[in-house]
C-alpha positions as CSV (number, residue, x, y, z in Angstrom):
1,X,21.4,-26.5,-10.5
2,X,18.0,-28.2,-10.2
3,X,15.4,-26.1,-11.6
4,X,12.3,-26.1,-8.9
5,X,8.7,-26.9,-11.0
6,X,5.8,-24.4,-10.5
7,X,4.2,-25.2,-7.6
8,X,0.4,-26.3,-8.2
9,X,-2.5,-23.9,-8.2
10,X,-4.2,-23.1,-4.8
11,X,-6.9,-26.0,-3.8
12,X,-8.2,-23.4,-1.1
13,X,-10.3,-19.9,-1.8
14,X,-9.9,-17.1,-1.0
15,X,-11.3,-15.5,2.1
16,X,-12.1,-12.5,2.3
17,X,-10.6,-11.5,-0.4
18,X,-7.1,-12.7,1.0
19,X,-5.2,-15.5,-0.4
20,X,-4.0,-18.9,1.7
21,X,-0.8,-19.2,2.4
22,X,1.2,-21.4,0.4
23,X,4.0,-23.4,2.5
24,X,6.8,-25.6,1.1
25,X,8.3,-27.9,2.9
26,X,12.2,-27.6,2.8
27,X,14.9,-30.1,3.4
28,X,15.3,-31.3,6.8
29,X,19.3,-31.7,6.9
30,X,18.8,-32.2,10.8
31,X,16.8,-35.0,10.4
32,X,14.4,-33.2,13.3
33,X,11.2,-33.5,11.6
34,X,9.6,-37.2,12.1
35,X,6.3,-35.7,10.8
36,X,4.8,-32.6,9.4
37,X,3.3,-31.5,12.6
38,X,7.1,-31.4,14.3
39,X,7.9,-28.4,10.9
40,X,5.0,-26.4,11.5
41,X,5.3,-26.5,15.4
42,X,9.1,-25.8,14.9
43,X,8.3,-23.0,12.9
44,X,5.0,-21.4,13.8
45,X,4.9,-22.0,17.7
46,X,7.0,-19.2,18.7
47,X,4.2,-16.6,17.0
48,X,0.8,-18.1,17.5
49,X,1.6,-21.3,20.0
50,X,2.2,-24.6,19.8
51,X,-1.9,-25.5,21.3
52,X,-2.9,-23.0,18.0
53,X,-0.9,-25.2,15.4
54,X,-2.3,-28.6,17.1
55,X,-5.8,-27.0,16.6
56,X,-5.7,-25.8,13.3
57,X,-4.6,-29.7,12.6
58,X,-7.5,-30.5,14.3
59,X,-10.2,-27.8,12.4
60,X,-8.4,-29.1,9.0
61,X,-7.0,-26.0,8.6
62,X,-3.8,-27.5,6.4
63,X,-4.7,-29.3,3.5
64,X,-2.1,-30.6,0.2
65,X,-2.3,-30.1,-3.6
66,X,-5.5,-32.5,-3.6
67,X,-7.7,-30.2,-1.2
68,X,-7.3,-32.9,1.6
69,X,-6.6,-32.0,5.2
70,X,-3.2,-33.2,6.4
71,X,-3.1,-35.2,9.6
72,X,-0.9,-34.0,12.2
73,X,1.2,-37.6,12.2
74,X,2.1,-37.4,8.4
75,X,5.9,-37.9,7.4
76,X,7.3,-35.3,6.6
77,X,8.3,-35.2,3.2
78,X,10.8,-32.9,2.0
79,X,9.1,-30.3,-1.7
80,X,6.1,-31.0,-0.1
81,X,3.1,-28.2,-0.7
82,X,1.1,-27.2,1.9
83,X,-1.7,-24.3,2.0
84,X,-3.8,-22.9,5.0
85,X,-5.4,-19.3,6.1
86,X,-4.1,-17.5,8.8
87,X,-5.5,-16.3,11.6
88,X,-6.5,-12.7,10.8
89,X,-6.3,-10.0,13.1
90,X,-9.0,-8.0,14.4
91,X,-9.8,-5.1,12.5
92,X,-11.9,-2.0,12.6
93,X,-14.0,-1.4,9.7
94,X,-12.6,2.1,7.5
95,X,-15.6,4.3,7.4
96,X,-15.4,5.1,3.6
97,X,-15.5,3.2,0.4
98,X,-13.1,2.3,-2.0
99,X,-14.3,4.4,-5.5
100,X,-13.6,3.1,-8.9
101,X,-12.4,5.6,-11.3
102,X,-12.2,3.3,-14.6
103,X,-12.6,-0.7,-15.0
104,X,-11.7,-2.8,-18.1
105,X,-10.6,-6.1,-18.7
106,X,-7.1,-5.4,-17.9
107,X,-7.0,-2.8,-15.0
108,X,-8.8,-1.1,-12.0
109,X,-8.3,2.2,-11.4
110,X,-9.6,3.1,-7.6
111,X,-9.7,6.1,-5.6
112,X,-8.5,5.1,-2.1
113,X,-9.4,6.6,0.7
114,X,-7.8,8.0,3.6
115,X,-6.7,5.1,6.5
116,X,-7.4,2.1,4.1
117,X,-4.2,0.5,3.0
118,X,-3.4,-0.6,-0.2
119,X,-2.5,-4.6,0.1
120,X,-2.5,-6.7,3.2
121,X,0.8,-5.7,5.8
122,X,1.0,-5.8,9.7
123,X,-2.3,-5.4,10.9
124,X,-4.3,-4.8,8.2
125,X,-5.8,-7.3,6.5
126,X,-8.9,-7.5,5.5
127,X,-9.3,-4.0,5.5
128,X,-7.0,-3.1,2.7
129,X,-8.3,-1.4,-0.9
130,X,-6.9,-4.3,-2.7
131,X,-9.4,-7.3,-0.4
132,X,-12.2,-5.1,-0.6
133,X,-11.9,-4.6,-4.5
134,X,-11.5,-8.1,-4.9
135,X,-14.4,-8.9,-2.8
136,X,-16.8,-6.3,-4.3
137,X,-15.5,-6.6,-8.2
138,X,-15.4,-10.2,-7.9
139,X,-11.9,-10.4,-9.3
140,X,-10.0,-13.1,-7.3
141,X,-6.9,-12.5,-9.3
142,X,-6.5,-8.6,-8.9
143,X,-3.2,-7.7,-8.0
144,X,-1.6,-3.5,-7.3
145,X,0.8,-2.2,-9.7
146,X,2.1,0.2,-7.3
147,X,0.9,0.7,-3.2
148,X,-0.2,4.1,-2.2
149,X,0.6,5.0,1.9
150,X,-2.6,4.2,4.1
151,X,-2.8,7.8,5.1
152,X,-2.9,9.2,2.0
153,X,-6.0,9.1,-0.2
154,X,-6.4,8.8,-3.8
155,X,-5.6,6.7,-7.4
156,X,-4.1,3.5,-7.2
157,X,-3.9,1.4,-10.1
158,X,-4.7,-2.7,-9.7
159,X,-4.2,-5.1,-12.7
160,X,-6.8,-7.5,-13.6
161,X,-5.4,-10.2,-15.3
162,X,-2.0,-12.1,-13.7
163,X,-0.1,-12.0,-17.3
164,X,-0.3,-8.4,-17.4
165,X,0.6,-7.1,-14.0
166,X,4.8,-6.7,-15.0
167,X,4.3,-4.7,-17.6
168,X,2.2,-2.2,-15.4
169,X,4.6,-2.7,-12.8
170,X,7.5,-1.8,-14.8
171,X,5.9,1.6,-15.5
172,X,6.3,2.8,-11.8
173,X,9.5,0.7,-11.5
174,X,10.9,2.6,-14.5
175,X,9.4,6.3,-13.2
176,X,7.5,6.1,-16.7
177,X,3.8,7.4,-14.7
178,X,3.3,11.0,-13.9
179,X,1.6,11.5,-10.5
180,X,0.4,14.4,-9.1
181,X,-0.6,15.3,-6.0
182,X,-2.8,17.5,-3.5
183,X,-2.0,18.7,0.0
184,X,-3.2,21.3,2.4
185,X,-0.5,22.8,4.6
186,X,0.2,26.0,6.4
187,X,0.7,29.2,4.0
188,X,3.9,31.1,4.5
189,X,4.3,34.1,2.7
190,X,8.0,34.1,2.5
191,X,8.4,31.0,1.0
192,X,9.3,31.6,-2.8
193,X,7.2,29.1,-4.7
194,X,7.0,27.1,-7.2
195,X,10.4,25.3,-5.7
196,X,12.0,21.9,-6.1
197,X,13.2,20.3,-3.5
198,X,15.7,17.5,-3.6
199,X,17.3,15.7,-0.5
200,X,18.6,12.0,0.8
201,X,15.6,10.2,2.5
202,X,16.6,7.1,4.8
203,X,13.9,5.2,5.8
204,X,14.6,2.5,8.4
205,X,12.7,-0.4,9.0
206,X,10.5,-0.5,12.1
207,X,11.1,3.3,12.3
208,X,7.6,5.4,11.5
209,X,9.4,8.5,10.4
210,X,12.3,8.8,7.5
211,X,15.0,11.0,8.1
212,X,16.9,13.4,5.5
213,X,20.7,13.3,5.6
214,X,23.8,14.4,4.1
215,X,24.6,12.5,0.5
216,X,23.8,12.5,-2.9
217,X,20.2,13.3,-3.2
218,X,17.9,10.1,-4.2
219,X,13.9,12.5,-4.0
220,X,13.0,14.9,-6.2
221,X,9.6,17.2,-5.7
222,X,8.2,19.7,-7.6
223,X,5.9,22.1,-4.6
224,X,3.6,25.1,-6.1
225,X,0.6,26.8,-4.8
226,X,-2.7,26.5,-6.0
227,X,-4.4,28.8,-3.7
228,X,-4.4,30.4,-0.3
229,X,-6.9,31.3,2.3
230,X,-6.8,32.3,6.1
231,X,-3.4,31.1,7.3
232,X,-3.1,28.0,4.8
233,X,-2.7,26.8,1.4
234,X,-3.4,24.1,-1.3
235,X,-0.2,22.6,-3.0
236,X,0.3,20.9,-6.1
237,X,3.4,18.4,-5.1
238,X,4.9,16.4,-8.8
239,X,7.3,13.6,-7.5
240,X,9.9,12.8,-9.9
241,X,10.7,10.1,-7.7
242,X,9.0,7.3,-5.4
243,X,11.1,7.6,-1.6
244,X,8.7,6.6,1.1
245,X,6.8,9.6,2.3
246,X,8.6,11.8,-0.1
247,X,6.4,14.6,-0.1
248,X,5.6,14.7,3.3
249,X,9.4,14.9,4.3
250,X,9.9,17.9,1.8
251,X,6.8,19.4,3.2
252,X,7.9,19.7,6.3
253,X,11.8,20.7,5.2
254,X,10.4,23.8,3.5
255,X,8.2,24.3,6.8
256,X,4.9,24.1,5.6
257,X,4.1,20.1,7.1
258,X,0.9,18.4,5.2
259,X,-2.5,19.1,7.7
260,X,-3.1,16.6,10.0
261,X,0.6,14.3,9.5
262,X,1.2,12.4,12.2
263,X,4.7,12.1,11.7
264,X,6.3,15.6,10.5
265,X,7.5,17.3,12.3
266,X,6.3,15.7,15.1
267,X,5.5,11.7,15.7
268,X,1.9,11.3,17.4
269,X,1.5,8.4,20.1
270,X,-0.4,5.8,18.4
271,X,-4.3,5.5,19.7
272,X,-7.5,5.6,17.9
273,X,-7.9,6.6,14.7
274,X,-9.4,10.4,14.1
275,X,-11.7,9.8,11.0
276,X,-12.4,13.5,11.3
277,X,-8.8,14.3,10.8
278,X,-7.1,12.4,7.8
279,X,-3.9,13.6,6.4
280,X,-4.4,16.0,3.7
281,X,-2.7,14.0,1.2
282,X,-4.4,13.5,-2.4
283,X,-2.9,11.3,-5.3
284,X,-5.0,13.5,-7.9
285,X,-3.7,12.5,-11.4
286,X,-2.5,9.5,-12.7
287,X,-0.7,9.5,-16.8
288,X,0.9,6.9,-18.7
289,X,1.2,5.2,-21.8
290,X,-0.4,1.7,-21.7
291,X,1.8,-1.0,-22.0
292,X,-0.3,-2.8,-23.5
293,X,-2.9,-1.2,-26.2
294,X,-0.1,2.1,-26.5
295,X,-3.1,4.3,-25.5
296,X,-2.5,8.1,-23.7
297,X,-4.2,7.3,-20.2
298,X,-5.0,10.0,-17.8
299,X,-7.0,9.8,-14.5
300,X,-8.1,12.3,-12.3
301,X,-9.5,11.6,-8.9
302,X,-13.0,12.2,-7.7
303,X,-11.9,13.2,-4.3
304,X,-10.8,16.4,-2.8
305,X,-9.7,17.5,0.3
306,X,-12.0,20.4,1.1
307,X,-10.0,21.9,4.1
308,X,-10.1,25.2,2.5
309,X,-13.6,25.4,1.7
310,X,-15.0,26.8,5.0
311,X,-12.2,29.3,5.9
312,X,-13.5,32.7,4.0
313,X,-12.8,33.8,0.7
314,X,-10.6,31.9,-1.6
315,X,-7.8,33.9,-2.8
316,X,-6.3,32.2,-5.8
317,X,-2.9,32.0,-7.1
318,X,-0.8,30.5,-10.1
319,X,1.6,27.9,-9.9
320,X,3.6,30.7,-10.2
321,X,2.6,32.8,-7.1
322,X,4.2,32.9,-3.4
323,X,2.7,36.2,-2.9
C-alpha cells in the first residue's frame, strides 16, 4: 500500500479564528474532470451553487501549496492540494465572554458560557469558545481536548501546543478526568438521594433528544443534593461516563429535569434564543493527572448558576440528605 506524504502546511490564515479548508484532489477514475473548476462544481454546487464556486474562482478564493490563486481552467491533477475559507454563516453574537481559569504553555483552561459552543459545528462558527480563544489569546494552534454541550456552561480544557493535544485527549478518552457538575432542578421530597443512576442512552443523529432503552447500561451518574429552597434544589451530578446529554437524561428519569432544558421532558420549537433563561447546567470541577509534567491538577469554575439565590431562605443539606 502507498503510504500518502503529509500534506503541506496551510499557505492561507486563519480567519477569524477558523482554519481554511484543506481539499485534496482525488482520483478521477471517470475521467469527468477536464479541469479543476469541473471537481469543485461537481462537488460543491449542490450546497452553495454552481454561480458561488465560479465566483469564489473569480475573488481568488482557492489557492495551492504556493499561496497562489488557482484559475478556474487548470487541469485537474489528481493528489493535488487545494485550500480556501468557507462562506460562514450568519451568526448572532453570545452576550457573555469566554473566562480563563488557568493558561500555561501547554493548556487553556476556560469557563464557557451558557449558548457558546465549544468548536465550530452546524451553524456556529465563529461564535464557538474555541475561535474566540484563539482570537483573543492569539493562539492559532489551540485545539479542545474534550467539547462541552452549547447549553451547558462551564470548564473546558484546550491544548496549546499540537504535539501535546493526544495525550490530553486520551485522558477523557480513557475516563481518566473527574468532572463534576452543577444543576438546578425541581426539589422532590420523596426522592431518596444521593442515587446512581445507570441506563442505555441512544442518541441518533439529526435527532435533538436521546432516548433511554432497554440493554445493558452504557451511563453512569452519581445525583445528590446540595441544598434546597422553595420548590427546587441544587444537585451535584459526577458522571462516571461521557453519553451525550447524560445528565440531563437521568435528570429527567428520576423526575427532577435540569431548569430551563429545552429538551427533557419536553422538546421546545426552535426560535430565538432566551439569554435570560440558560439551562442550569455547570461543569464546576475539572481533576487529573497531567500527562505531561505528572502534576495533581484541579479546577474549579468561577461561575455559578444563582437560581436559588432570590427564592427565601436557603435550607441546606448534605450530600447525604433527601429530607
Amino acid at each position: 500500500m502507498r503510504r500518502r506524504t503529509k500534506p503541506p502546511a496551510a499557505p492561507l490564515p486563519q480567519r477569524a479564528g477558523i482554519d481554511p479548508v484543506r481539499l485534496r484532489l482525488p482520483a478521477d477514475h471517470g475521467g469527468s474532470w477536464a479541469t479543476v473548476r469541473d471537481h469543485l462544481v461537481g462537488r460543491y454546487a449542490a450546497a452553495i451553487g454552481e454561480g458561488r464556486v465560479d465566483a469564489m474562482f473569480a475573488e481568488g478564493r482557492f489557492v495551492g501549496a504556493d499561496g497562489v490563486p488557482v484559475a478556474a481552467d487548470e487541469p485537474y491533477a489528481e493528489g493535488r492540494y487545494l485550500w480556501f475559507h468557507r462562506d460562514f454563516p450568519a451568526e448572532e453574537r453570545v452576550p457573555f465572554e469566554v473566562g480563563v481559569v488557568y493558561r500555561d504553555e501547554r493548556i487553556v483552561v476556560a469557563d464557557k458560557p451558557h449558548f457558546l459552543a465549544t468548536t465550530p459545528r452546524g451553524r456556529h462558527v465563529t461564535e464557538t469558545a474555541l475561535a474566540r480563544l484563539r482570537r483573543d489569546l492569539g493562539l492559532p494552534a489551540l485545539q479542545p481536548a474534550h467539547r462541552l454541550d452549547r447549553l451547558t456552561a462551564g470548564l473546558a480544557l484546550f491544548v496549546v501546543r499540537p504535539e501535546d493535544r493526544g495525550a490530553y485527549q486520551t485522558l477523557f478518552r480513557d475516563r481518566r478526568v473527574r468532572k463534576e457538575y452543577e444543576a438546578v432542578a425541581p426539589y422532590d421530597p420523596d426522592l431518596a438521594l444521593p442515587v446512581t443512576v445507570r441506563s442505555r442512552i441512544v442518541k441518533e443523529r439529526g435527532v435533538l433528544a436521546a432516548r433511554e432503552e432497554p440493554g445493558e447500561p452504557n451511563s453512569v451518574s452519581r445525583v445528590e443534593l446540595l441544598e434546597r429552597r422553595a420548590g427546587l434544589g441544587r444537585y451535584r451530578l459526577v458522571p462516571e461516563t461521557g453519553q451525550t446529554h447524560q445528565l440531563r437524561v437521568h435528570m429527567n428519569r428520576l423526575g427532577i429535569p435540569i431548569l430551563d432544558d429545552p429538551l427533557y421532558p419536553v422538546v421546545r420549537e426552535d426560535g430565538t434564543e432566551d439569554y435570560a433563561r440558560p439551562l442550569r447546567l455547570l461543569a464546576r470541577v475539572l481533576e487529573f493527572t497531567d500527562p505531561v509534567t505528572g502534576e495533581e491538577r484541579r479546577f474549579v469554575s468561577g461561575l455559578t448558576l444563582g437560581e436559588l439565590s432570590t427564592r427565601g431562605p436557603v435550607s441546606a443539606e448534605g450530600s447525604s440528605g433527601g429530607n
